[in-house]
C-alpha positions as CSV (number, residue, x, y, z in Angstrom):
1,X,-0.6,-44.3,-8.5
2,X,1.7,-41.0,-7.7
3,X,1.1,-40.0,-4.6
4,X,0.4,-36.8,-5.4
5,X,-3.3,-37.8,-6.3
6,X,-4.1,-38.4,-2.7
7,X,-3.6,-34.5,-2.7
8,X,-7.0,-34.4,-4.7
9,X,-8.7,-36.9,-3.0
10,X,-11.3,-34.9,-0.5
11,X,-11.5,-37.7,1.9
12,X,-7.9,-38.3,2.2
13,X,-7.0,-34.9,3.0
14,X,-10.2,-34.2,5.5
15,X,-8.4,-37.1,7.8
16,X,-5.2,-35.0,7.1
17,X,-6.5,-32.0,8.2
18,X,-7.9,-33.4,11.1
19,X,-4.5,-34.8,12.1
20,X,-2.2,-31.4,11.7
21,X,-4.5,-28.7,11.5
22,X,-7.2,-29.6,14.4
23,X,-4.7,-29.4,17.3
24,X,-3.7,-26.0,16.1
25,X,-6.7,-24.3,16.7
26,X,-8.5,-25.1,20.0
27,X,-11.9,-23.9,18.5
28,X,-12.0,-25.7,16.1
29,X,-13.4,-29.8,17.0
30,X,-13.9,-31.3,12.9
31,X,-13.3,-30.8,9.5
32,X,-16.2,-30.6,6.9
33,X,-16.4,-29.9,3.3
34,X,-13.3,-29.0,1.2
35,X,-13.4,-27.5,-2.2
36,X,-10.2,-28.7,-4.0
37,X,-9.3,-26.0,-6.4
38,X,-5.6,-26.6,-8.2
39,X,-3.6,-23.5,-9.6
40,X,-0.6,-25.8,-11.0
41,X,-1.2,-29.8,-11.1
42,X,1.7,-31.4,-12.9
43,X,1.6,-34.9,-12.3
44,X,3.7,-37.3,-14.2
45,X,4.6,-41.1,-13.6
46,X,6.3,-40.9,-10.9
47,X,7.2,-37.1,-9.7
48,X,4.8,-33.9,-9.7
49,X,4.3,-30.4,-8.6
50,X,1.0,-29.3,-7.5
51,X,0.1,-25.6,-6.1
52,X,-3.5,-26.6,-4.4
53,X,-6.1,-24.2,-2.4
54,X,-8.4,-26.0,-0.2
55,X,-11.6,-23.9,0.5
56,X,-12.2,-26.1,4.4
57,X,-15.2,-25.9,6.3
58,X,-13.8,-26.8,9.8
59,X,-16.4,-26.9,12.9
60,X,-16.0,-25.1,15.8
61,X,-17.4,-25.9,19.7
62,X,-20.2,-23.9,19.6
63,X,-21.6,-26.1,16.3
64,X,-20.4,-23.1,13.6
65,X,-19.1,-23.4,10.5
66,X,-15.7,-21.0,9.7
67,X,-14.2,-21.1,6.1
68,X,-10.4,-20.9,6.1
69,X,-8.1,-21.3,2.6
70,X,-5.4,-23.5,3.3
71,X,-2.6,-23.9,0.5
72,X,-0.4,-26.3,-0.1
73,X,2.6,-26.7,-2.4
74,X,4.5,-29.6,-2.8
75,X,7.3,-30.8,-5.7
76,X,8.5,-34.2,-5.9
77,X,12.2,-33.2,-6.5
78,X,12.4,-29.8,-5.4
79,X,12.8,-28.9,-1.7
80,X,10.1,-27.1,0.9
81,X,11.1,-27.7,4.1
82,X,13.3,-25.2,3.9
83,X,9.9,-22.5,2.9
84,X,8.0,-23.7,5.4
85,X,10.9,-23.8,8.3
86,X,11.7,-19.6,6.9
87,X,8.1,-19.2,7.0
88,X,7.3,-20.7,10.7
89,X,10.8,-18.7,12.0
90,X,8.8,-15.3,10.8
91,X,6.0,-16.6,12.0
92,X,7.5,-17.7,15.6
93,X,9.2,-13.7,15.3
94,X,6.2,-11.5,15.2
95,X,5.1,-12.0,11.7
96,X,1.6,-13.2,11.7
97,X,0.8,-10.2,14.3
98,X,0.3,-6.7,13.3
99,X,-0.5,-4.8,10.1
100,X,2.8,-6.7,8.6
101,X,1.5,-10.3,7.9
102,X,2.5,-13.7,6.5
103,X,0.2,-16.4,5.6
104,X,0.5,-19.0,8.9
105,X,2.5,-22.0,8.1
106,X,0.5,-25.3,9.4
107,X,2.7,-28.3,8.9
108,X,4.9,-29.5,6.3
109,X,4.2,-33.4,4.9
110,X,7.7,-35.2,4.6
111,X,5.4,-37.9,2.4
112,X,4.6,-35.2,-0.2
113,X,7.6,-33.0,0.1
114,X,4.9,-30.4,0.3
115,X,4.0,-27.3,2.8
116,X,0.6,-26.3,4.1
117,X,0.4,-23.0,5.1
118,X,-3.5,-20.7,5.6
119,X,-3.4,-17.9,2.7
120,X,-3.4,-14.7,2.8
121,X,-6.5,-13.6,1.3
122,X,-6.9,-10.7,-0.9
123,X,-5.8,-9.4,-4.1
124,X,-1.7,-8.1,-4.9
125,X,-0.5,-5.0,-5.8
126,X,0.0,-6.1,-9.2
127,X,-4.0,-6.6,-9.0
128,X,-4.1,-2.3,-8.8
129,X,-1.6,-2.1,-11.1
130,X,-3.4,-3.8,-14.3
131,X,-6.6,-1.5,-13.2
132,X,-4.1,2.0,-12.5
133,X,-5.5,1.9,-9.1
134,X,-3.7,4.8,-7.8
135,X,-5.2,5.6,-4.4
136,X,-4.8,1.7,-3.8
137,X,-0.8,1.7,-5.1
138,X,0.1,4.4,-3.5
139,X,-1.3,2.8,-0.2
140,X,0.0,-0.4,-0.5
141,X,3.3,0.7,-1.3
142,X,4.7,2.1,1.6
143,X,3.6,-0.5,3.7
144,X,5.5,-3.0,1.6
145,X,8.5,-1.2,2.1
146,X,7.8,-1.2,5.8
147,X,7.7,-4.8,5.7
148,X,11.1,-5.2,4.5
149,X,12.4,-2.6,6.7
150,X,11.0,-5.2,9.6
151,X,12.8,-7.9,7.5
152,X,15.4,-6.0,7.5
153,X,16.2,-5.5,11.2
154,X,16.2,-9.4,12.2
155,X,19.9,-10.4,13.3
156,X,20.8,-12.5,11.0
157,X,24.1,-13.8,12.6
158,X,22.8,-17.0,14.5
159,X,19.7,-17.0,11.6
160,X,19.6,-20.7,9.7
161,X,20.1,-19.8,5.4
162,X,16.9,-21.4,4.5
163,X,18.3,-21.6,0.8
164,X,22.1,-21.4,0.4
165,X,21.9,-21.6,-2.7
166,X,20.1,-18.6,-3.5
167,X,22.5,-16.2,-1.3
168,X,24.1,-15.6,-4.5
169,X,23.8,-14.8,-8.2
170,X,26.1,-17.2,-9.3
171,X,24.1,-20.1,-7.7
172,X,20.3,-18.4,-7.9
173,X,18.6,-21.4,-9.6
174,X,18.8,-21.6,-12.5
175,X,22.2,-21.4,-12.0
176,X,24.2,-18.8,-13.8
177,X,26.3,-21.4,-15.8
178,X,23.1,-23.2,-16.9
179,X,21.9,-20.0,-18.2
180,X,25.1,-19.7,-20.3
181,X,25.2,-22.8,-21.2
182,X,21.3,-22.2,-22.8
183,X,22.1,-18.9,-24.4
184,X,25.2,-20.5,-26.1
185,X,23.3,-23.3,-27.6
186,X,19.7,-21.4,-28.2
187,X,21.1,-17.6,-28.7
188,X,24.6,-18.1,-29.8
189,X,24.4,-14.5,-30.9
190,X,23.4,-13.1,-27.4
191,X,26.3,-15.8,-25.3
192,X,29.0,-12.6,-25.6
193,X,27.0,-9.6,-24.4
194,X,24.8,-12.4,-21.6
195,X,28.4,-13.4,-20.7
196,X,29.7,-10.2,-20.4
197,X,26.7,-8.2,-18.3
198,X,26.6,-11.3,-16.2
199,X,30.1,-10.9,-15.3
200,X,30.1,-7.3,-14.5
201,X,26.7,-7.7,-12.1
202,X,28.3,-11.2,-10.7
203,X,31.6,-9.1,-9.8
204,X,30.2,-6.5,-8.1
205,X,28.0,-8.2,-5.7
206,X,31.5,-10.6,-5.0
207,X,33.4,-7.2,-4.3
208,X,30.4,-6.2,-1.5
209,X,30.7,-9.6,0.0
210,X,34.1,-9.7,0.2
211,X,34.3,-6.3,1.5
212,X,32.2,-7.1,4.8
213,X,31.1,-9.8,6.8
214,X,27.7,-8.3,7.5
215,X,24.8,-10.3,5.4
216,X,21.0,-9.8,6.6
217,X,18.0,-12.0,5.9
218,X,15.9,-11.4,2.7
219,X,12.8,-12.4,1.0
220,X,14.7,-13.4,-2.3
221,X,12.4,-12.7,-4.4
222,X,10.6,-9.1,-3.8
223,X,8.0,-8.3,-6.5
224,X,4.1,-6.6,-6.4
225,X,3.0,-10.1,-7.1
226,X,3.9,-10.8,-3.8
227,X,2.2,-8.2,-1.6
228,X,-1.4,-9.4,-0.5
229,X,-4.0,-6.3,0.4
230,X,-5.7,-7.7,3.2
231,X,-7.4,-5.1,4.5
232,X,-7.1,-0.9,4.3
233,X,-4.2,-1.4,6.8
234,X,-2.8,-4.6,6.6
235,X,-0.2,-6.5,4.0
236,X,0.7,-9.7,3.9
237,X,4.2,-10.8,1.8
238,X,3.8,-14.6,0.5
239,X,6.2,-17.0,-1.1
240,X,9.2,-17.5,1.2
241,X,10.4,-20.7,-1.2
242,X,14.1,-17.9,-1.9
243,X,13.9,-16.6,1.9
244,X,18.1,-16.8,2.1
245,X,20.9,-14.6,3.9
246,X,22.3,-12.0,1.6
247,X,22.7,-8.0,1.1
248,X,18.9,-6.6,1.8
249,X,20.5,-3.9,-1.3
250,X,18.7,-7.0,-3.7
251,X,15.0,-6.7,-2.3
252,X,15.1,-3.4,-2.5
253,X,16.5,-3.5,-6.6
254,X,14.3,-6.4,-7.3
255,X,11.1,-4.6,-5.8
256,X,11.3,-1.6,-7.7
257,X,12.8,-2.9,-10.6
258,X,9.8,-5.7,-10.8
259,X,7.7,-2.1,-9.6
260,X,8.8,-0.4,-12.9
261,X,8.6,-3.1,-15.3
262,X,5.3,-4.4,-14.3
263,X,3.9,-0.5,-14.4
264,X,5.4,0.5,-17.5
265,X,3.3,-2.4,-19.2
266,X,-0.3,-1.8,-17.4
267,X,0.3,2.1,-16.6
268,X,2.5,3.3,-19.1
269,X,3.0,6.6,-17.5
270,X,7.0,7.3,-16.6
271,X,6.8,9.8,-14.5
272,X,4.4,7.7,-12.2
273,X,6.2,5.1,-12.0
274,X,9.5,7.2,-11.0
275,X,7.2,8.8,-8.5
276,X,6.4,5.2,-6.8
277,X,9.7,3.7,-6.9
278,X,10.6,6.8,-5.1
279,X,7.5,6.6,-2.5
280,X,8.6,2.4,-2.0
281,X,12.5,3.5,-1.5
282,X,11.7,6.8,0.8
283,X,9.3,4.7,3.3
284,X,11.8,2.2,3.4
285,X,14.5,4.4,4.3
286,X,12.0,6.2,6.9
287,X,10.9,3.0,8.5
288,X,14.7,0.8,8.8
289,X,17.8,2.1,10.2
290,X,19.3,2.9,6.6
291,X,20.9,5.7,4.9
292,X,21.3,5.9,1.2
293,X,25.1,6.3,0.5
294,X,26.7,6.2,-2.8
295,X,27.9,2.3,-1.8
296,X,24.3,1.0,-1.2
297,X,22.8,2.8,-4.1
298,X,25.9,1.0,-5.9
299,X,24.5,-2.2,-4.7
300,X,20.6,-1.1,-5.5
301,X,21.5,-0.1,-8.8
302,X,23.4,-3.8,-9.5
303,X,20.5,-5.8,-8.2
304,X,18.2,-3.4,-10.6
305,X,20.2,-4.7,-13.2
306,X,20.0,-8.1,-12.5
307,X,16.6,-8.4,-11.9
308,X,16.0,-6.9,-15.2
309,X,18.6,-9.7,-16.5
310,X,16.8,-12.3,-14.8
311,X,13.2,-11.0,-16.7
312,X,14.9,-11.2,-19.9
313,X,16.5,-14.5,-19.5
314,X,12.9,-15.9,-18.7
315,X,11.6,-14.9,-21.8
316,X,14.2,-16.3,-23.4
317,X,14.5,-19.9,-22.1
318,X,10.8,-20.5,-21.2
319,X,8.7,-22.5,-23.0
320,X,7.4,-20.7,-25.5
321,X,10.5,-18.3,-25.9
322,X,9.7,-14.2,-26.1
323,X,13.4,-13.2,-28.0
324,X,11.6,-9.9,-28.7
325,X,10.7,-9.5,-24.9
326,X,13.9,-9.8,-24.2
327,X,16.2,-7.9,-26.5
328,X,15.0,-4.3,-25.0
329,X,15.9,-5.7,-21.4
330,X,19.1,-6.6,-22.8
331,X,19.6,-3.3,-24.5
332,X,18.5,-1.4,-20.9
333,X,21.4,-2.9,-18.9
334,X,24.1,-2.8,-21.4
335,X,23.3,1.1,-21.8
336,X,23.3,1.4,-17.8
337,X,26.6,-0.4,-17.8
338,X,28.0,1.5,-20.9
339,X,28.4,-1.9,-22.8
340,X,27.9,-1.6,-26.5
341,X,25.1,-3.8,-27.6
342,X,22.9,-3.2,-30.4
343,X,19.8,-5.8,-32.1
Protein backbone atom coordinates (compact mmCIF):
# COMPACT_ATOMS: atom_id res chain seq x y z
CA UNK A 1 0.00 0.00 0.00
CA UNK A 2 1.54 3.75 -0.65
CA UNK A 3 1.93 5.30 2.20
CA UNK A 4 0.26 8.13 1.35
CA UNK A 5 -3.19 6.35 2.08
CA UNK A 6 -2.55 6.45 5.82
CA UNK A 7 -2.97 10.27 4.99
CA UNK A 8 -6.81 9.27 4.56
CA UNK A 9 -7.13 7.03 7.12
CA UNK A 10 -9.10 9.07 10.16
CA UNK A 11 -7.70 6.95 12.80
CA UNK A 12 -4.24 7.03 11.79
CA UNK A 13 -3.93 10.63 11.59
CA UNK A 14 -6.08 11.33 15.04
CA UNK A 15 -2.96 9.30 16.89
CA UNK A 16 -0.85 11.70 14.66
CA UNK A 17 -2.30 14.66 15.66
CA UNK A 18 -2.24 13.69 19.14
CA UNK A 19 1.55 13.15 18.88
CA UNK A 20 2.68 16.70 17.10
CA UNK A 21 -0.17 18.88 17.40
CA UNK A 22 -1.37 18.23 21.24
CA UNK A 23 1.91 19.46 22.90
CA UNK A 24 1.56 22.68 20.90
CA UNK A 25 -1.34 23.94 22.42
CA UNK A 26 -1.55 23.61 26.16
CA UNK A 27 -5.51 23.88 26.05
CA UNK A 28 -6.02 21.60 24.18
CA UNK A 29 -5.98 17.58 26.12
CA UNK A 30 -7.54 15.20 22.84
CA UNK A 31 -8.25 14.93 19.40
CA UNK A 32 -11.94 14.10 18.15
CA UNK A 33 -13.52 13.94 14.86
CA UNK A 34 -11.63 14.79 11.64
CA UNK A 35 -13.36 15.44 8.34
CA UNK A 36 -10.83 14.44 5.69
CA UNK A 37 -11.48 16.66 2.65
CA UNK A 38 -8.67 16.27 -0.29
CA UNK A 39 -8.10 19.25 -2.86
CA UNK A 40 -5.32 17.23 -4.95
CA UNK A 41 -4.95 13.20 -4.23
CA UNK A 42 -2.60 11.79 -6.77
CA UNK A 43 -1.63 8.51 -5.60
CA UNK A 44 0.13 6.19 -7.91
CA UNK A 45 2.11 2.84 -7.14
CA UNK A 46 4.59 3.87 -5.39
CA UNK A 47 4.92 7.97 -5.24
CA UNK A 48 1.96 10.65 -4.73
CA UNK A 49 1.08 14.13 -4.09
CA UNK A 50 -1.82 14.86 -1.90
CA UNK A 51 -2.96 18.67 -0.79
CA UNK A 52 -5.45 17.48 2.29
CA UNK A 53 -7.61 19.79 4.84
CA UNK A 54 -8.53 18.20 7.96
CA UNK A 55 -11.66 19.84 9.59
CA UNK A 56 -10.27 18.49 13.68
CA UNK A 57 -12.33 18.67 16.53
CA UNK A 58 -9.64 18.76 19.29
CA UNK A 59 -10.79 18.97 23.17
CA UNK A 60 -9.87 21.43 25.32
CA UNK A 61 -9.59 21.26 29.53
CA UNK A 62 -12.56 22.69 30.30
CA UNK A 63 -14.50 19.59 28.17
CA UNK A 64 -15.14 22.06 24.78
CA UNK A 65 -14.93 21.32 21.53
CA UNK A 66 -12.73 24.02 19.06
CA UNK A 67 -12.66 23.31 15.31
CA UNK A 68 -9.24 24.15 13.67
CA UNK A 69 -8.35 23.35 9.76
CA UNK A 70 -5.08 21.84 9.53
CA UNK A 71 -3.46 21.31 5.94
CA UNK A 72 -1.16 19.23 4.94
CA UNK A 73 0.85 18.81 1.67
CA UNK A 74 3.14 16.29 0.98
CA UNK A 75 4.94 14.98 -2.53
CA UNK A 76 6.74 11.80 -2.71
CA UNK A 77 9.65 13.29 -4.88
CA UNK A 78 9.40 16.80 -4.39
CA UNK A 79 10.84 18.53 -1.37
CA UNK A 80 8.87 20.41 1.85
CA UNK A 81 11.11 20.77 4.42
CA UNK A 82 12.37 23.50 2.95
CA UNK A 83 8.36 25.23 2.97
CA UNK A 84 7.79 24.36 6.19
CA UNK A 85 11.46 25.42 7.65
CA UNK A 86 10.65 29.28 5.48
CA UNK A 87 7.39 29.05 6.98
CA UNK A 88 8.29 28.37 10.82
CA UNK A 89 11.45 31.16 10.35
CA UNK A 90 8.43 33.74 9.57
CA UNK A 91 6.59 32.38 12.01
CA UNK A 92 9.54 32.36 14.79
CA UNK A 93 9.97 36.44 13.29
CA UNK A 94 6.77 38.05 14.06
CA UNK A 95 4.61 36.58 11.36
CA UNK A 96 1.69 34.77 12.94
CA UNK A 97 1.23 38.14 15.15
CA UNK A 98 -0.46 41.22 13.91
CA UNK A 99 -2.74 42.14 11.08
CA UNK A 100 0.14 40.56 8.75
CA UNK A 101 -0.38 36.74 9.12
CA UNK A 102 0.79 33.34 7.93
CA UNK A 103 -0.95 30.08 8.39
CA UNK A 104 1.12 28.48 11.72
CA UNK A 105 3.34 25.70 10.57
CA UNK A 106 2.84 22.53 13.06
CA UNK A 107 5.32 19.88 12.16
CA UNK A 108 6.69 18.49 9.12
CA UNK A 109 6.48 14.31 8.66
CA UNK A 110 10.00 13.06 7.26
CA UNK A 111 7.76 9.64 6.57
CA UNK A 112 5.50 11.52 4.15
CA UNK A 113 7.72 14.18 2.89
CA UNK A 114 4.74 16.29 3.77
CA UNK A 115 4.13 19.70 5.97
CA UNK A 116 1.29 20.35 8.32
CA UNK A 117 0.64 23.67 8.83
CA UNK A 118 -3.23 25.41 10.53
CA UNK A 119 -4.88 27.48 7.42
CA UNK A 120 -5.60 30.50 7.04
CA UNK A 121 -9.16 30.78 6.77
CA UNK A 122 -11.04 32.99 4.49
CA UNK A 123 -11.45 33.71 0.98
CA UNK A 124 -8.35 35.39 -1.54
CA UNK A 125 -8.31 38.38 -3.29
CA UNK A 126 -8.83 36.61 -6.45
CA UNK A 127 -12.30 35.55 -4.53
CA UNK A 128 -13.35 39.69 -4.98
CA UNK A 129 -11.97 39.76 -8.09
CA UNK A 130 -14.36 37.13 -10.05
CA UNK A 131 -17.31 39.08 -8.09
CA UNK A 132 -15.66 42.96 -8.94
CA UNK A 133 -15.68 43.41 -5.27
CA UNK A 134 -14.30 46.81 -5.32
CA UNK A 135 -14.61 48.07 -1.75
CA UNK A 136 -13.16 44.56 -0.78
CA UNK A 137 -9.95 44.89 -3.48
CA UNK A 138 -9.22 48.01 -2.82
CA UNK A 139 -8.98 47.04 0.98
CA UNK A 140 -7.09 44.08 0.65
CA UNK A 141 -4.66 45.48 -1.51
CA UNK A 142 -2.78 47.75 0.33
CA UNK A 143 -2.41 45.54 3.01
CA UNK A 144 -0.80 42.96 0.74
CA UNK A 145 1.67 45.30 -0.23
CA UNK A 146 2.36 46.02 3.35
CA UNK A 147 3.02 42.55 3.83
CA UNK A 148 5.80 42.37 1.47
CA UNK A 149 7.19 45.62 2.53
CA UNK A 150 7.53 43.61 6.14
CA UNK A 151 9.03 40.76 3.89
CA UNK A 152 11.03 43.03 2.61
CA UNK A 153 12.86 44.52 5.63
CA UNK A 154 14.17 40.98 7.02
CA UNK A 155 18.18 40.87 6.73
CA UNK A 156 18.70 38.48 4.60
CA UNK A 157 22.54 38.13 4.97
CA UNK A 158 22.78 35.32 7.58
CA UNK A 159 18.94 34.12 6.26
CA UNK A 160 19.09 30.16 5.08
CA UNK A 161 17.74 30.10 0.83
CA UNK A 162 14.93 27.88 1.49
CA UNK A 163 15.01 27.03 -2.33
CA UNK A 164 18.20 27.75 -4.27
CA UNK A 165 16.95 26.82 -6.89
CA UNK A 166 14.33 29.29 -7.36
CA UNK A 167 16.76 32.44 -6.67
CA UNK A 168 16.89 32.62 -10.29
CA UNK A 169 15.06 32.47 -13.66
CA UNK A 170 17.35 30.27 -15.28
CA UNK A 171 16.79 27.49 -12.55
CA UNK A 172 12.93 28.48 -11.48
CA UNK A 173 11.44 24.94 -11.86
CA UNK A 174 10.61 24.07 -14.61
CA UNK A 175 13.80 25.00 -15.55
CA UNK A 176 14.43 27.43 -18.32
CA UNK A 177 16.25 24.80 -20.54
CA UNK A 178 13.35 22.34 -20.05
CA UNK A 179 11.09 24.90 -21.23
CA UNK A 180 13.06 25.25 -24.44
CA UNK A 181 13.64 22.06 -24.80
CA UNK A 182 9.41 21.61 -24.79
CA UNK A 183 8.76 24.53 -27.08
CA UNK A 184 11.33 23.20 -29.62
CA UNK A 185 9.74 19.85 -29.80
CA UNK A 186 5.82 20.91 -29.16
CA UNK A 187 6.03 24.65 -30.77
CA UNK A 188 8.88 24.50 -33.11
CA UNK A 189 7.49 27.69 -34.53
CA UNK A 190 7.50 29.62 -31.19
CA UNK A 191 11.46 28.03 -30.00
CA UNK A 192 13.07 31.45 -31.81
CA UNK A 193 10.98 34.28 -30.41
CA UNK A 194 10.58 31.87 -26.57
CA UNK A 195 14.44 31.75 -27.03
CA UNK A 196 14.97 35.10 -27.72
CA UNK A 197 12.58 36.98 -24.91
CA UNK A 198 13.87 34.49 -22.58
CA UNK A 199 17.32 35.63 -23.16
CA UNK A 200 16.73 39.30 -22.95
CA UNK A 201 14.58 38.81 -19.38
CA UNK A 202 17.34 36.11 -18.26
CA UNK A 203 20.16 38.87 -19.04
CA UNK A 204 18.86 41.47 -17.32
CA UNK A 205 18.15 40.05 -14.01
CA UNK A 206 22.17 38.50 -14.45
CA UNK A 207 23.30 42.17 -15.04
CA UNK A 208 21.38 43.29 -11.51
CA UNK A 209 22.96 40.46 -9.69
CA UNK A 210 26.11 40.90 -10.87
CA UNK A 211 26.00 44.54 -10.22
CA UNK A 212 25.48 44.22 -6.36
CA UNK A 213 25.81 41.86 -3.73
CA UNK A 214 22.59 42.86 -1.93
CA UNK A 215 19.78 40.00 -2.35
CA UNK A 216 16.59 40.09 0.15
CA UNK A 217 14.17 37.36 0.98
CA UNK A 218 11.04 36.86 -1.17
CA UNK A 219 7.86 34.97 -1.36
CA UNK A 220 8.64 33.67 -4.92
CA UNK A 221 5.61 33.42 -5.96
CA UNK A 222 3.30 36.72 -5.30
CA UNK A 223 -0.14 36.49 -6.83
CA UNK A 224 -4.04 37.43 -5.44
CA UNK A 225 -4.40 33.82 -5.10
CA UNK A 226 -2.29 34.01 -2.36
CA UNK A 227 -3.72 36.67 -0.12
CA UNK A 228 -6.21 35.24 2.45
CA UNK A 229 -9.03 37.97 3.86
CA UNK A 230 -9.20 36.94 7.35
CA UNK A 231 -10.88 39.46 8.78
CA UNK A 232 -11.68 43.48 7.92
CA UNK A 233 -8.10 44.07 9.02
CA UNK A 234 -6.15 41.14 8.81
CA UNK A 235 -4.30 39.19 5.67
CA UNK A 236 -2.68 36.29 5.68
CA UNK A 237 -0.03 35.29 2.54
CA UNK A 238 0.10 31.33 2.12
CA UNK A 239 2.27 29.01 0.04
CA UNK A 240 5.93 29.53 1.05
CA UNK A 241 6.88 26.19 -1.19
CA UNK A 242 9.31 29.29 -3.68
CA UNK A 243 10.21 31.33 -0.31
CA UNK A 244 14.09 31.96 -1.78
CA UNK A 245 16.71 34.87 -1.53
CA UNK A 246 16.55 37.11 -4.57
CA UNK A 247 15.79 40.89 -5.76
CA UNK A 248 12.22 41.79 -3.89
CA UNK A 249 11.94 43.87 -7.70
CA UNK A 250 10.25 40.09 -8.69
CA UNK A 251 7.30 40.14 -6.03
CA UNK A 252 6.48 43.26 -6.74
CA UNK A 253 6.36 42.42 -10.98
CA UNK A 254 4.85 39.12 -10.29
CA UNK A 255 2.00 40.66 -7.93
CA UNK A 256 0.84 43.16 -10.22
CA UNK A 257 1.42 41.49 -13.17
CA UNK A 258 -0.69 38.29 -11.85
CA UNK A 259 -3.02 41.65 -10.45
CA UNK A 260 -3.56 42.72 -14.13
CA UNK A 261 -3.95 39.54 -15.78
CA UNK A 262 -6.31 38.00 -13.40
CA UNK A 263 -8.51 41.51 -13.46
CA UNK A 264 -8.51 41.95 -17.00
CA UNK A 265 -10.35 38.44 -17.29
CA UNK A 266 -13.11 38.81 -14.34
CA UNK A 267 -13.18 42.84 -14.40
CA UNK A 268 -12.37 43.85 -17.73
CA UNK A 269 -12.15 47.42 -17.03
CA UNK A 270 -8.37 48.94 -17.81
CA UNK A 271 -8.41 51.85 -16.25
CA UNK A 272 -9.28 49.95 -12.91
CA UNK A 273 -6.91 47.77 -13.10
CA UNK A 274 -4.10 50.60 -13.74
CA UNK A 275 -5.65 52.30 -10.77
CA UNK A 276 -4.97 49.10 -8.39
CA UNK A 277 -1.64 48.15 -9.65
CA UNK A 278 -0.92 51.70 -8.83
CA UNK A 279 -2.73 51.56 -5.15
CA UNK A 280 -0.54 47.88 -4.52
CA UNK A 281 2.88 49.68 -5.75
CA UNK A 282 2.14 53.20 -3.81
CA UNK A 283 1.38 51.37 -0.36
CA UNK A 284 4.27 49.39 -0.91
CA UNK A 285 6.51 52.18 -1.49
CA UNK A 286 4.77 54.11 1.62
CA UNK A 287 5.12 51.13 3.99
CA UNK A 288 9.18 49.75 3.06
CA UNK A 289 12.12 51.85 2.92
CA UNK A 290 12.05 52.05 -1.07
CA UNK A 291 12.24 54.59 -3.65
CA UNK A 292 11.19 54.04 -7.14
CA UNK A 293 14.28 54.91 -9.38
CA UNK A 294 14.61 54.29 -12.97
CA UNK A 295 16.92 50.96 -11.96
CA UNK A 296 14.19 49.30 -9.79
CA UNK A 297 11.45 50.14 -12.11
CA UNK A 298 13.98 48.45 -14.67
CA UNK A 299 13.91 45.45 -12.55
CA UNK A 300 9.85 45.63 -11.97
CA UNK A 301 9.28 46.07 -15.46
CA UNK A 302 11.59 42.65 -16.28
CA UNK A 303 9.91 40.54 -13.63
CA UNK A 304 6.48 41.98 -15.27
CA UNK A 305 7.59 40.39 -18.23
CA UNK A 306 8.51 37.26 -17.05
CA UNK A 307 5.73 36.61 -15.11
CA UNK A 308 3.65 37.16 -18.10
CA UNK A 309 6.19 34.62 -19.85
CA UNK A 310 5.78 32.21 -17.22
CA UNK A 311 1.52 32.39 -17.72
CA UNK A 312 2.02 31.76 -21.25
CA UNK A 313 4.45 28.96 -21.04
CA UNK A 314 1.74 27.22 -18.70
CA UNK A 315 -0.72 27.28 -21.15
CA UNK A 316 1.38 25.95 -23.44
CA UNK A 317 2.96 22.86 -21.82
CA UNK A 318 0.04 21.91 -19.51
CA UNK A 319 -1.98 19.22 -20.00
CA UNK A 320 -4.47 20.18 -22.05
CA UNK A 321 -2.41 22.89 -23.98
CA UNK A 322 -4.19 26.68 -24.41
CA UNK A 323 -1.74 27.73 -27.69
CA UNK A 324 -4.46 30.46 -28.14
CA UNK A 325 -3.96 31.62 -24.42
CA UNK A 326 -0.70 31.95 -24.95
CA UNK A 327 0.08 33.67 -28.30
CA UNK A 328 -1.36 37.23 -26.92
CA UNK A 329 1.06 36.84 -23.87
CA UNK A 330 3.66 36.25 -26.27
CA UNK A 331 2.71 39.12 -28.43
CA UNK A 332 2.56 41.60 -25.00
CA UNK A 333 6.22 41.03 -24.16
CA UNK A 334 7.76 41.06 -27.47
CA UNK A 335 5.96 44.55 -28.16
CA UNK A 336 7.32 45.77 -24.53
CA UNK A 337 10.69 44.56 -25.59
CA UNK A 338 10.43 45.92 -29.20
CA UNK A 339 10.97 42.26 -30.59
CA UNK A 340 9.06 41.61 -33.81
CA UNK A 341 6.74 38.86 -33.39
CA UNK A 342 3.61 38.35 -35.17
CA UNK A 343 0.82 34.97 -35.09
Amino acid sequence: MNRASRLFDELYVRNLFRQEILPKYSDFVDVGKIAIKPYKKLIWETTYHVVIEYKTVFITREKKKRQLSIICSAHSNEPRLNFYEGMQFLWNKGFGNGYYSIPRPLFYSEYFNGLFYRAAKGNNLYTYIKTNDRQEIESIIPKAAVWFAKLHRLPAADVKNFNAKNSRIATVLPGLEHILLRVQHDYPNLHNIFSELYKVINNNEKYFFNSTDKRWLIHGDAHPENIIRMSRRKIAVIDFSDLCIADFARDLGCFIQQLGYMSNRKIGDRDYIKKIQQLFLDSYFKASKYSLDDNLQFRIDNYYNWTTMRTATHFLIKDGPEPERALPLIKEVADRLKINFSF
